[in-house]
NUPA-782505 format. One record per residue (C-alpha): x, y, z; residue number from 1. Coordinates in Angstrom, 3 decimals, padded with zeros to 6 digits. Layout:
N
X = X Y = Y Z = Z num = NUM
...
This chain:
342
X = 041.465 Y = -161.051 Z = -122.926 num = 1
X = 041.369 Y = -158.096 Z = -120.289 num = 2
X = 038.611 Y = -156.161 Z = -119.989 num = 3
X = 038.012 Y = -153.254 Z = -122.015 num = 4
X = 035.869 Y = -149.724 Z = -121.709 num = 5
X = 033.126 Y = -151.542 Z = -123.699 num = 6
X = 032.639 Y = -154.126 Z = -121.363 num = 7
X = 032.245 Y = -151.790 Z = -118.714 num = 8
X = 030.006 Y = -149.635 Z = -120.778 num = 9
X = 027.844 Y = -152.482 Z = -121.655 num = 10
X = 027.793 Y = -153.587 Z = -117.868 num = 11
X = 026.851 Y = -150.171 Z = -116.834 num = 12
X = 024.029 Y = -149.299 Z = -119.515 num = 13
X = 026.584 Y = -145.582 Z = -120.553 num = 14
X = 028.580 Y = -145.083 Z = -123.548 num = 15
X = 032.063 Y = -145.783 Z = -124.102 num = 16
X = 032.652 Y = -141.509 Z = -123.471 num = 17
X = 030.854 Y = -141.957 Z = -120.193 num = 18
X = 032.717 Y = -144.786 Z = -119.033 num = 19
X = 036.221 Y = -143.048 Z = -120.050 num = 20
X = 035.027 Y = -139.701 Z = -118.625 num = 21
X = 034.840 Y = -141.923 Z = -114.894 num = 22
X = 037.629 Y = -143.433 Z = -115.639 num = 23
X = 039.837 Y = -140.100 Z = -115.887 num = 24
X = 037.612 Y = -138.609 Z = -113.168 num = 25
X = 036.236 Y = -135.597 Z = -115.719 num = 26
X = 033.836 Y = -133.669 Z = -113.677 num = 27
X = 031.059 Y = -133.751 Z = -116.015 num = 28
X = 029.477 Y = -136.830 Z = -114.962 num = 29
X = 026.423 Y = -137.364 Z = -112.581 num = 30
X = 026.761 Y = -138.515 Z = -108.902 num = 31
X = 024.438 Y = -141.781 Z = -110.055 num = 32
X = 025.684 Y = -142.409 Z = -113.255 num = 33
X = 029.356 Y = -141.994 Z = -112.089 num = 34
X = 027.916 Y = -144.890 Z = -108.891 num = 35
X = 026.907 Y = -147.047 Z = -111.718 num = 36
X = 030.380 Y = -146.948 Z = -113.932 num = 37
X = 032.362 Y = -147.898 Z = -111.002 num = 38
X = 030.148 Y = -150.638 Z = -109.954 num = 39
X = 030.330 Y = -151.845 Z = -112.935 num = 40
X = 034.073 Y = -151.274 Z = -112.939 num = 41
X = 034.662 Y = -152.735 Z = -109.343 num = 42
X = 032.314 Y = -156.114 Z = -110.648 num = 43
X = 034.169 Y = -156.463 Z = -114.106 num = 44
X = 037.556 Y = -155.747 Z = -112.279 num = 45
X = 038.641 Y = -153.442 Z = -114.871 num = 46
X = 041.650 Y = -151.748 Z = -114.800 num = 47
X = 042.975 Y = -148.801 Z = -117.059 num = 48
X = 046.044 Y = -149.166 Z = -119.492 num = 49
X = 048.258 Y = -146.660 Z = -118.243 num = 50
X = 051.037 Y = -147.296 Z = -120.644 num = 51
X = 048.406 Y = -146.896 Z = -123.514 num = 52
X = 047.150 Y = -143.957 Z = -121.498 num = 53
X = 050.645 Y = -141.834 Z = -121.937 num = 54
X = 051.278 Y = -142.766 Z = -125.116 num = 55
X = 048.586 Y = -140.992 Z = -126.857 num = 56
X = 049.651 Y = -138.075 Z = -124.978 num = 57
X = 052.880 Y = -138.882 Z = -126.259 num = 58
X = 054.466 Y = -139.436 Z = -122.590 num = 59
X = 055.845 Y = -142.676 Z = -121.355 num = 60
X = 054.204 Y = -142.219 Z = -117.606 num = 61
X = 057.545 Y = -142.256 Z = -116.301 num = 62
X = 059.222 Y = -139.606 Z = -113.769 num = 63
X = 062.925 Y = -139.802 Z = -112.735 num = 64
X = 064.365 Y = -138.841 Z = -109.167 num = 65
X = 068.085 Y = -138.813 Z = -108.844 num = 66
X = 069.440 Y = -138.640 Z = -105.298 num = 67
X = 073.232 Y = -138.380 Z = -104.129 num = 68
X = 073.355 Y = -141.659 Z = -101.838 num = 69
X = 070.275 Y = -143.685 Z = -101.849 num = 70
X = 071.672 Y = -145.546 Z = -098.621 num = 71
X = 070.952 Y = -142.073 Z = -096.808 num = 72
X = 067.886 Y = -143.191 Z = -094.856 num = 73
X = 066.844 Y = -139.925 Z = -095.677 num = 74
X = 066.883 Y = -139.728 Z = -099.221 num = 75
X = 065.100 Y = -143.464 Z = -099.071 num = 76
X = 062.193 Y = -141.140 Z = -096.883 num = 77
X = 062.012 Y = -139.243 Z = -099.967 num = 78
X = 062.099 Y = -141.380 Z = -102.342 num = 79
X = 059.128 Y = -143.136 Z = -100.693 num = 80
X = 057.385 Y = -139.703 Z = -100.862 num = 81
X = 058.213 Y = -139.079 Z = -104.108 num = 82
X = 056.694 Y = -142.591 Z = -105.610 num = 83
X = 053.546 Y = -142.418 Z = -103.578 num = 84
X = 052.799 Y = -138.728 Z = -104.988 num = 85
X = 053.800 Y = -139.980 Z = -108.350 num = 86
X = 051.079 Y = -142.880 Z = -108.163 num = 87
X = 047.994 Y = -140.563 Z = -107.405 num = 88
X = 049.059 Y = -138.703 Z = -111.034 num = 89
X = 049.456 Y = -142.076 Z = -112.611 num = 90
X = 053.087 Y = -142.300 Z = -112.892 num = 91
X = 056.026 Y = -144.794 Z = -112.302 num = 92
X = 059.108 Y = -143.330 Z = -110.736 num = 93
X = 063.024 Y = -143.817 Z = -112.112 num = 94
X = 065.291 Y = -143.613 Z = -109.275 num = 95
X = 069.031 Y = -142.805 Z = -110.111 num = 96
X = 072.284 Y = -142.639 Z = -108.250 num = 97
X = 074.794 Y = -139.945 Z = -108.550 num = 98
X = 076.978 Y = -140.148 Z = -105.700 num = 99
X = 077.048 Y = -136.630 Z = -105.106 num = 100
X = 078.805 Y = -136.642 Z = -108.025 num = 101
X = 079.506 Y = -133.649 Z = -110.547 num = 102
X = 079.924 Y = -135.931 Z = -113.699 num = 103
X = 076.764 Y = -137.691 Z = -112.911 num = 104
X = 074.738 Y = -134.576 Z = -111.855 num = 105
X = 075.263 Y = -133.311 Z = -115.146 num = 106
X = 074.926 Y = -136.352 Z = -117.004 num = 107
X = 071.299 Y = -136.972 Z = -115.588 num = 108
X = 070.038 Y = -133.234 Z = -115.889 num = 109
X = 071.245 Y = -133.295 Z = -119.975 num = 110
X = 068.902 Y = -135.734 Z = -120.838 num = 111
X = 070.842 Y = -139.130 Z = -121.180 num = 112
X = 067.860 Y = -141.177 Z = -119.976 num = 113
X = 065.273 Y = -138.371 Z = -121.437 num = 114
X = 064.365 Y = -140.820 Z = -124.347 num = 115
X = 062.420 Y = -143.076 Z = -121.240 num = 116
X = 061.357 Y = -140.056 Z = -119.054 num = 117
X = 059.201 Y = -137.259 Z = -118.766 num = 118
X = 060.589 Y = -135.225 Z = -115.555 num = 119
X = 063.256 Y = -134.964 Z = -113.754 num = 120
X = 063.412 Y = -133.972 Z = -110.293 num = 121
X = 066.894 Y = -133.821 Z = -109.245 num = 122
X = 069.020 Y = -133.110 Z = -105.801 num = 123
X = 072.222 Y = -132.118 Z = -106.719 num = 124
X = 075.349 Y = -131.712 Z = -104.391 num = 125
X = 078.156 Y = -130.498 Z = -106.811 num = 126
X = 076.443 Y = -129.424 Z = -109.884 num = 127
X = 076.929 Y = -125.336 Z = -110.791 num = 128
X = 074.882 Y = -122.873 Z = -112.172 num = 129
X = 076.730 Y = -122.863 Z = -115.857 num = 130
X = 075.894 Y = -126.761 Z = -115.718 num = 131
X = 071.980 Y = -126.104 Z = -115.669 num = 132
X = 071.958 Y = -122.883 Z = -117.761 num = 133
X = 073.923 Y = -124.711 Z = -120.715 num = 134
X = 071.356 Y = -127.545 Z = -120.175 num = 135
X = 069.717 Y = -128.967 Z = -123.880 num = 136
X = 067.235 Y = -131.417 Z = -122.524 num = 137
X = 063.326 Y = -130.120 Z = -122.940 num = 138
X = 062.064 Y = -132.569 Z = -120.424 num = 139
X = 060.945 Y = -130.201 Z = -117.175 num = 140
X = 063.360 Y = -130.538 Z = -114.426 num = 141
X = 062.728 Y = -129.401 Z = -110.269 num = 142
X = 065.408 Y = -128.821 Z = -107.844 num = 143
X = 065.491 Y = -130.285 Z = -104.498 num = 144
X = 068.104 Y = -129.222 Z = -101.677 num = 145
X = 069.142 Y = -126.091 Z = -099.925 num = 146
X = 072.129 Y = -125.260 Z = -102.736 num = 147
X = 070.904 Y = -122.004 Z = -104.350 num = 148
X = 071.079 Y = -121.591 Z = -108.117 num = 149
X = 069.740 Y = -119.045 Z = -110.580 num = 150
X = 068.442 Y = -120.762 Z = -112.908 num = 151
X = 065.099 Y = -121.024 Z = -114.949 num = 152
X = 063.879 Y = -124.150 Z = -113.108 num = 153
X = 061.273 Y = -124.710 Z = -110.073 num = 154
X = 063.359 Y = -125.331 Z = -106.574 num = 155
X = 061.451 Y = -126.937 Z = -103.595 num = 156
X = 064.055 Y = -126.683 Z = -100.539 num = 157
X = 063.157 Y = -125.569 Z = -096.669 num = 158
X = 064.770 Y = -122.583 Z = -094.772 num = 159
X = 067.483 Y = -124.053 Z = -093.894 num = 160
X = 068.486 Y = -121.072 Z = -091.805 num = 161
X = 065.510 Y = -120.909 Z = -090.035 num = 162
X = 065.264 Y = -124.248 Z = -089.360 num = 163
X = 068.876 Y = -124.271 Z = -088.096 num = 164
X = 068.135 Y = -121.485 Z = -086.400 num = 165
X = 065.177 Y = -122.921 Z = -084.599 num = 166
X = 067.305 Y = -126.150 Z = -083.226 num = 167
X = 070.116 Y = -123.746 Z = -082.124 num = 168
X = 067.703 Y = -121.880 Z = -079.983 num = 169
X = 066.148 Y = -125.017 Z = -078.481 num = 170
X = 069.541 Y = -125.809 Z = -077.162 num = 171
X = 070.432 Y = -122.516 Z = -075.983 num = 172
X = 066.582 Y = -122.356 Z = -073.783 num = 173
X = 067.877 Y = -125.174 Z = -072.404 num = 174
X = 070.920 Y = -122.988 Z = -070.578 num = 175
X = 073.479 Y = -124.524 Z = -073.223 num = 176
X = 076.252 Y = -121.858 Z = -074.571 num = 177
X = 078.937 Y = -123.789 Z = -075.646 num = 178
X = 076.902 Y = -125.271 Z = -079.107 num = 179
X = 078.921 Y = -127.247 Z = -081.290 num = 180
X = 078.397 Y = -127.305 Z = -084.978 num = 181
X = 079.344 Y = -130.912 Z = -086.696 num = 182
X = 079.316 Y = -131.609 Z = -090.529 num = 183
X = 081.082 Y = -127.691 Z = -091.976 num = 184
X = 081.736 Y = -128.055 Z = -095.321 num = 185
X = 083.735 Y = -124.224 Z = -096.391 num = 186
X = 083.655 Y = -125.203 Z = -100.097 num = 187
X = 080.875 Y = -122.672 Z = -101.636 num = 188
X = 078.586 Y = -120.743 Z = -099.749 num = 189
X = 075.453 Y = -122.380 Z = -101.426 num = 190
X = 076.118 Y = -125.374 Z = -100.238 num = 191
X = 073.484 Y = -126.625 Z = -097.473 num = 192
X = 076.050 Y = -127.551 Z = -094.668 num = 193
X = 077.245 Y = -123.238 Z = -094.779 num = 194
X = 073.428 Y = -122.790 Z = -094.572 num = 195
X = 073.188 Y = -124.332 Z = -092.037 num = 196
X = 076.355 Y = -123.559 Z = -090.227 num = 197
X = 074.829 Y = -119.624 Z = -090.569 num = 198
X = 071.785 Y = -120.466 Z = -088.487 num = 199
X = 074.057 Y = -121.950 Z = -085.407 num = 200
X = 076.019 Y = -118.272 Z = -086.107 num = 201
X = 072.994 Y = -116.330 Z = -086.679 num = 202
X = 070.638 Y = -117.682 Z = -083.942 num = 203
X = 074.635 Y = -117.725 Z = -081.125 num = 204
X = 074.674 Y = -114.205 Z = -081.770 num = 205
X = 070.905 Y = -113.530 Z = -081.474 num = 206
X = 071.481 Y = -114.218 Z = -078.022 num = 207
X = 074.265 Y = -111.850 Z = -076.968 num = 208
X = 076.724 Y = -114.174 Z = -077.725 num = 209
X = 080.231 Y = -114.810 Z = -079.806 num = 210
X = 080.028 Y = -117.872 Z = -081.873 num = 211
X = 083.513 Y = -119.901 Z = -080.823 num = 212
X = 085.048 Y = -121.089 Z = -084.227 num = 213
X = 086.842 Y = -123.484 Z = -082.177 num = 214
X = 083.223 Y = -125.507 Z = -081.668 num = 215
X = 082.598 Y = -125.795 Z = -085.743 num = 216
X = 084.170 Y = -129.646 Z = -086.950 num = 217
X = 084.376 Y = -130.405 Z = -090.876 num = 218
X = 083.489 Y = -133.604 Z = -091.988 num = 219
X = 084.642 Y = -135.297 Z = -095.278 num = 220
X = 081.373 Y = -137.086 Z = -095.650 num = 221
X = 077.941 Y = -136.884 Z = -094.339 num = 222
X = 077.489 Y = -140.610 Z = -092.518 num = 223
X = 077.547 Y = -141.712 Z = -088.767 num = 224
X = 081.483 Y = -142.298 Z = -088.980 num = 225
X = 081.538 Y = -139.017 Z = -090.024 num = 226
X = 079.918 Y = -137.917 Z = -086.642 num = 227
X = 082.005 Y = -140.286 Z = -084.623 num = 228
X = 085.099 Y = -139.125 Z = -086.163 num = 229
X = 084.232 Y = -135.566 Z = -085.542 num = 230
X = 083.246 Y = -135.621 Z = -082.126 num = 231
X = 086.294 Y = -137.704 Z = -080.987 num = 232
X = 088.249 Y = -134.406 Z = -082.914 num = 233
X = 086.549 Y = -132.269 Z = -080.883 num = 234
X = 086.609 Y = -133.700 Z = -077.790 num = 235
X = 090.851 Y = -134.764 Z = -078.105 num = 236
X = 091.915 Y = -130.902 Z = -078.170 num = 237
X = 089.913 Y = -130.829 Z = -074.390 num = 238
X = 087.111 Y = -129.179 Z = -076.400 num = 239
X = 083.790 Y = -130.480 Z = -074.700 num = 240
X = 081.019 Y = -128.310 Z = -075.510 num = 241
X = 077.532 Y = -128.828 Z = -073.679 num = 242
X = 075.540 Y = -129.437 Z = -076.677 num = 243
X = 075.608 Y = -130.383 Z = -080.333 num = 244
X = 073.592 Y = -129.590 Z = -083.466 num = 245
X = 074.539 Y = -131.844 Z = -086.029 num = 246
X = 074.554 Y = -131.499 Z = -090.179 num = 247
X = 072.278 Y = -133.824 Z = -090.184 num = 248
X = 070.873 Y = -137.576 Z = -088.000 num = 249
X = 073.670 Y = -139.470 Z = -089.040 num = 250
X = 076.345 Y = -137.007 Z = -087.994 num = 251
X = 074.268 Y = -136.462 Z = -084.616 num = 252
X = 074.238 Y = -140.305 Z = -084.130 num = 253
X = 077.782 Y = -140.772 Z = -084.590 num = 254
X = 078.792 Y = -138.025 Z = -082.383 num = 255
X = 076.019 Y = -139.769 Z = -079.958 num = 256
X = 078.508 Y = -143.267 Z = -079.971 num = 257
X = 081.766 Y = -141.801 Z = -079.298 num = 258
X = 079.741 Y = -139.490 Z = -076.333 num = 259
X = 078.803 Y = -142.730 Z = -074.927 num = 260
X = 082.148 Y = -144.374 Z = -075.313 num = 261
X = 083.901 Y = -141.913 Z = -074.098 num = 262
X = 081.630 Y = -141.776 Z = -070.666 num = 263
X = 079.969 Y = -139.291 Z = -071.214 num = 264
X = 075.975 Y = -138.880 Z = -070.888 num = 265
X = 073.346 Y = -138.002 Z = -073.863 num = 266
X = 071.698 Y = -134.921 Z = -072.548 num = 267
X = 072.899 Y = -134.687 Z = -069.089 num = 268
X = 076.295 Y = -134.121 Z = -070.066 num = 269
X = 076.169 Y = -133.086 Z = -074.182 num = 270
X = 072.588 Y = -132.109 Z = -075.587 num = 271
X = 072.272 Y = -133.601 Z = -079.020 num = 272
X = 070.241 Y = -132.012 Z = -082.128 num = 273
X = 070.234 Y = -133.422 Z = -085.794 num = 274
X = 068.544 Y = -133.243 Z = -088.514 num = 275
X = 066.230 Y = -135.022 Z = -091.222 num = 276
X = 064.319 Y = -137.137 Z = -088.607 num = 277
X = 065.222 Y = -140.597 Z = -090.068 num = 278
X = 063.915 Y = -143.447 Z = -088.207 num = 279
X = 066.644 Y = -145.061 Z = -086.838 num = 280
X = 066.698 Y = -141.777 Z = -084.653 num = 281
X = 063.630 Y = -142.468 Z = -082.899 num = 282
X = 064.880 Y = -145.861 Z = -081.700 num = 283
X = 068.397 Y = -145.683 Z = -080.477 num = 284
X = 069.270 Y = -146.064 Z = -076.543 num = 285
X = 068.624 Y = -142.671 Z = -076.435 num = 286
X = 066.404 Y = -141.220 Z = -079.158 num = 287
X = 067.313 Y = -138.074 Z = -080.639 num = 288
X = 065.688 Y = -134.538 Z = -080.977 num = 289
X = 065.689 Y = -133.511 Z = -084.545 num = 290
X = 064.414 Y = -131.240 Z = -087.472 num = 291
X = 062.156 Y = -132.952 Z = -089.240 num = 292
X = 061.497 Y = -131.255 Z = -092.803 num = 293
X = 058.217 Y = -132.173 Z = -094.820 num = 294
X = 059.327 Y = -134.712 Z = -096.919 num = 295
X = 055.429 Y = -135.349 Z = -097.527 num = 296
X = 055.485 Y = -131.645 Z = -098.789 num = 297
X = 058.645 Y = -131.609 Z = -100.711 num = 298
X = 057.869 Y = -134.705 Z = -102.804 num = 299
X = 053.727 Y = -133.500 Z = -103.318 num = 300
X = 054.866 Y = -129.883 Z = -105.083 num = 301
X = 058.302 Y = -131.649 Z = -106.828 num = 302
X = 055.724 Y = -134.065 Z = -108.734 num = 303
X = 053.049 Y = -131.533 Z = -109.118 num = 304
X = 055.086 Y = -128.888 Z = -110.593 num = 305
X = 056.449 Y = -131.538 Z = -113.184 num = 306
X = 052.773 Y = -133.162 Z = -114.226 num = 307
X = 051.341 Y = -129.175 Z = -114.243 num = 308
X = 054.143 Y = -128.667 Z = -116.708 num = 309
X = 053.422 Y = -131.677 Z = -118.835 num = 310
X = 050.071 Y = -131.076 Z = -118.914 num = 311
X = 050.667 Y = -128.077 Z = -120.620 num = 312
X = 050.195 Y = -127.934 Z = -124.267 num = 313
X = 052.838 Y = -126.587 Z = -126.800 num = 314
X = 050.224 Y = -124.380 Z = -128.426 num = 315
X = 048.984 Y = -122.856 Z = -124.821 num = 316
X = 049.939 Y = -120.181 Z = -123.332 num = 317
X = 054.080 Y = -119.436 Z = -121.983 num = 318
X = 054.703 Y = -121.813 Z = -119.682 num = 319
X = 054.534 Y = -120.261 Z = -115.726 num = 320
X = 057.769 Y = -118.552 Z = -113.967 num = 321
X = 060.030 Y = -121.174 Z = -112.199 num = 322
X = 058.839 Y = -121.230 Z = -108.545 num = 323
X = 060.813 Y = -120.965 Z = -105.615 num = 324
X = 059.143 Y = -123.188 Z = -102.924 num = 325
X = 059.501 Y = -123.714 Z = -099.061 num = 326
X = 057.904 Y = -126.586 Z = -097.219 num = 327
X = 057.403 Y = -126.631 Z = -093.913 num = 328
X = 059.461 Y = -128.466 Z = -090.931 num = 329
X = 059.723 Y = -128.454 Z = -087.365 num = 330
X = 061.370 Y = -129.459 Z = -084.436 num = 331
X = 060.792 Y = -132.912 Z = -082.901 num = 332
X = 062.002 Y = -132.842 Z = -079.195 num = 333
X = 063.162 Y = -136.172 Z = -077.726 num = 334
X = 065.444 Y = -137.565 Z = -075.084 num = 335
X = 068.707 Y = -136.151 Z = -076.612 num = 336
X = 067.585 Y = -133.081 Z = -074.783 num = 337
X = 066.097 Y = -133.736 Z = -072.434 num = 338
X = 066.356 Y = -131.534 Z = -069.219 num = 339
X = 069.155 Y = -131.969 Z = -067.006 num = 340
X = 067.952 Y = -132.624 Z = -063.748 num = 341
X = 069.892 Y = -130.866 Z = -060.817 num = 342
């Protein structure tokens, strides 16, 4: 048999109350008697039934995160996050797959795992704002992503302007004026690649100049063929720009390849800029500058929002307004611009 409360209690010369109070770190327990519980905890090797735990609170410890592509190295970053600020609230994580997908966006925010969950904290791609207002399922939900919805649900998601902004003005203090943009997507205007596409206009024209159309590639996806594909487009209609902010790392390290293949230097010849900060772009032949969001931040108020909402009892007061969140990022500078030497 495992080892139960009593055992510890026994061990440590407290009650049963005392030993549970330690146990789910209640405040109301003495420096020396709370030294003596864990002692006796660390010697017996006790450890507490979390399952049991959540079921007399009638939860089954378990959040959900559903990305769009869990091959993204970025959404695997988060995910990480995500589970390791899950852990310190005593939770297991779900992670789902949607593809990007509208079907399975909608499928995952009505509920049709809700009967194993307690939260959901979702990053949707394709989902609308009727999908989420016509949504049934009790079980508290939190938005991640730049797409903009109004909707009665918390939202953690940077500036993506300003942080767009902020890489499009690195390259231009570096004397670059001919910025491409890699990764448009025109669809809806909520959508994080026009957000971002609006800084590179926004920040162009900040300094005295016209943002050339000509410079801004689509993409059909959001990978490093993507990037390769677009930069090749670019550079075939005699198009060379002297930098490149990229949708995001994946685009940037695509359009890095066909750069290279086509003879042309990282930096000295095209300034690169992505953006996520992924690992694999801090170890290429040439590592690349980036915006680096806080994915430590994002996951922390995603998982505290959700076990601040379940902790709230049906009888207590109205649960609090939706909030509308924005972590933190900044720009990592690395070789991809580095300064052209005369």
């Amino acid at each position: 048999m495992g080892v139960s409360l009593k055992d510890v209690a026994l061990r440590a010369g407290v009650s049963v109350k005392t030993v549970s109070n330690v146990v789910n770190n209640y405040p109301h327990v003495t420096t020396v008697t709370r030294a003596r519980v864990q002692q006796a905890i660390d010697e017996l090797g006790y450890r507490p039934n979390l399952t049991a735990r959540h079921l007399r609170k009638g939860r089954t410890g378990i959040l959900a995160l559903a990305v769009p592509e869990l091959s993204n190295p970025y959404f695997a970053d988060l995910a990480g996050a995500v589970i390791d600020a899950a852990a310190r609230h005593d939770y297991t994580v779900l992670l789902d797959h949607t593809a990007g997908e509208r079907a399975k966006e909608i499928l995952v925010c009505q509920g049709f795992r809700s009967h194993v969950i307690d939260g959901l904290i979702l990053s949707p791609i394709e989902l609308e704002t009727e999908d989420l207002l016509g949504r049934t399922d009790t079980a508290p939900l939190v938005l991640l992503g730049e797409r903009q919805y109004d909707v009665p649900y918390d939202h953690i998601a940077i500036d993506n302007v300003a942080a767009s902004r902020t890489a499009v003005r690195h390259l231009l203090d570096l004397g670059n004026r001919r910025i491409a943009f890699l990764g448009a997507r025109f669809e809806s205007e909520r959508q994080p690649a026009h957000l971002r596409l609006r800084g590179w206009r926004e920040e162009i024209r900040a300094a005295g100049l016209v943002p050339d159309e000509s410079l801004v590639i689509a993409t059909d996806g959001y990978g490093r063929t993507d990037g390769a594909a677009a930069m090749a487009a670019l550079l075939d209609r005699g198009e060379r720009p002297d930098a490149v902010f990229a949708y995001n790392d994946l685009i940037a390290l695509g359009a890095m390849r066909t750069l290279t293949e086509r003879g042309l230097r990282v930096a000295q010849d095209v300034a690169v800029v992505g953006f996520d900060d992924i690992e694999e772009g801090r170890f290429g032949g040439v590592s690349l500058t980036t915006i680096s969001p806080d994915k430590q931040a994002i996951a922390r108020l995603a998982v505290d929002g959700l076990v601040q909402r379940l902790a709230r009892s049906p009888s207590g007061p109205p649960a609090a307004e939706p909030r509308r969140a924005r972590p933190g990022f900044r720009l990592v500078v690395r070789e991809s611009t580095a300064r052209r030497t005369p």
